[in-house]
N, C-alpha and C positions, 0 to 999 in steps of 0.2 A: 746716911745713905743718900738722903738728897742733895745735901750738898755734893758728893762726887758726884751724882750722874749728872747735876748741871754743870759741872767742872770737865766732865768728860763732853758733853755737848758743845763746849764752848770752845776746846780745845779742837773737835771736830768740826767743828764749824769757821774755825779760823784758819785748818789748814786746808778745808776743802774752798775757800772764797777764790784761790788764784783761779782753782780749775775752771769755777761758773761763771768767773769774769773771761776768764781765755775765750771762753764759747761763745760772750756776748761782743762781738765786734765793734768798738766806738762809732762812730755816728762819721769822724775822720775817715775812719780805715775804711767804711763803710762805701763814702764818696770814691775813696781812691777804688776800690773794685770794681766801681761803676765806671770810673775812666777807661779802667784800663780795657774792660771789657768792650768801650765804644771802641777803643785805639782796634781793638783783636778786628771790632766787626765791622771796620770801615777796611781795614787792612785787606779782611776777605771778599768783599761786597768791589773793591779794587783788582784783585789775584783774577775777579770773576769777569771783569771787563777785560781786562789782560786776555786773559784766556782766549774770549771772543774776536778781540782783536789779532790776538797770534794766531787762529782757524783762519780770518779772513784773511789773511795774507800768507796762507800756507808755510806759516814758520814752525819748525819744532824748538830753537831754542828756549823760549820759555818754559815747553814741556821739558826738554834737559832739565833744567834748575829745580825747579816746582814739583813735579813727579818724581815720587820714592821708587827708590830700586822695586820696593816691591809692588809697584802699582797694579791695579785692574778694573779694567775697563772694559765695563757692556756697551755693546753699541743696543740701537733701535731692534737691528736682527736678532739680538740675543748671543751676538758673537764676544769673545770675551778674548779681549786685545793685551798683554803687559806692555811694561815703559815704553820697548822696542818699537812694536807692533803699530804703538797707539801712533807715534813720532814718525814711523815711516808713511804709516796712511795717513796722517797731517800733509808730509812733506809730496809725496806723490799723489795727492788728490789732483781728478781733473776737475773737480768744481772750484769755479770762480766767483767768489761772493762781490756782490756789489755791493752790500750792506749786510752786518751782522751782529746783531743788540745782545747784550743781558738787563734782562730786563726782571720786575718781581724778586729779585734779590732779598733770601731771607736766611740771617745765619742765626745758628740754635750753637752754645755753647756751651761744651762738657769739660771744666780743665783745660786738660790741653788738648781735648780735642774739638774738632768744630764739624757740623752736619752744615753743609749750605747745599740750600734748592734756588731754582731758577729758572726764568722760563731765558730761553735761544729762541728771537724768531731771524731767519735769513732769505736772505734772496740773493738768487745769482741763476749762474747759469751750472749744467750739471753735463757731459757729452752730448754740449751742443744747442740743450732743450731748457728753457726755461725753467727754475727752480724755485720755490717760496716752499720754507720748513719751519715747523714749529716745535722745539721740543721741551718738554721738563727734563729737567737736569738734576741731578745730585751728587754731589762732594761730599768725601768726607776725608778731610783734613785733620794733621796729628801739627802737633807743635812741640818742634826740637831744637837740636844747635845750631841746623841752617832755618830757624825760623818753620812757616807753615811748608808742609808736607800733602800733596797729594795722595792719598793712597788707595782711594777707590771711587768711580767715577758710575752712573749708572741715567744711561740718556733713553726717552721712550716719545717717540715719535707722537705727538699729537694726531687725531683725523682731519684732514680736508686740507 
């Protein structure tokens, strides 16, 4: 009898080894997840200068590309803008940024998806009147077969 139950342990134990090695990821594979994860978060910490850049110069084409069909977007007001909405108040804004940063860029990553915050500070002018705005920002981005995905966006106006 002792001999089979260590015979059956042994047998158990040899077909359960691939499973506990699968789980423990080489020390290789290990680094490569850490690349690739820099490659994701310098990609997105990039998308977020972009972004900033496409506001200052009243473009929507990056929002084309960048923002999913299904996008949504809060503004400060609490007004909640899709793809459309968000690209025509880019494109028809009367504010003229003379400078517009991301700055504090911090990306958190799920899979495939990614939460990026940030602080927007700008300055310009706004109908006519001098402008300086601070906002926190948040992303969150899904990654597909065009690459990173906007799909929801939620900006909240700093004080002063």
């Amino acid at each position: 009898m002792k001999k089979l139950s260590t015979l059956v342990l042994a047998i158990l134990a040899s077909s359960l080894a691939p499973c506990i090695w699968a789980q423990n990821p080489s020390s290789a594979e290990l680094r490569e997840l850490a690349k690739e994860n820099d490659v994701k978060q310098e990609e997105l910490v990039t998308l977020e200068k972009e972004t900033v850049r496409a506001l200052q110069l009243n473009d929507g084409a990056l929002f084309r590309r960048l923002y999913g069909e299904d996008f949504a977007g809060i503004l400060p007001s609490g007004q909640i803008l899709d793809k459309a909405a968000w690209i025509a108040t880019i494109e028809n804004s009367n504010t003229k940024y003379s400078s517009f940063f991301a700055t504090d860029v911090r990306v958190r990553l799920f899979e495939q998806t990614a939460v990026v915050t940030c602080l927007w500070t700008s300055r310009g002018t706004k109908n006519g009147h001098s402008s300086f705005q601070q906002l926190r920002v948040t992303h969150v981005y899904v990654y597909g077969q065009r690459g990173w995905q906007a799909i929801a966006s939620q900006e909240t106006l700093l004080p002063g």
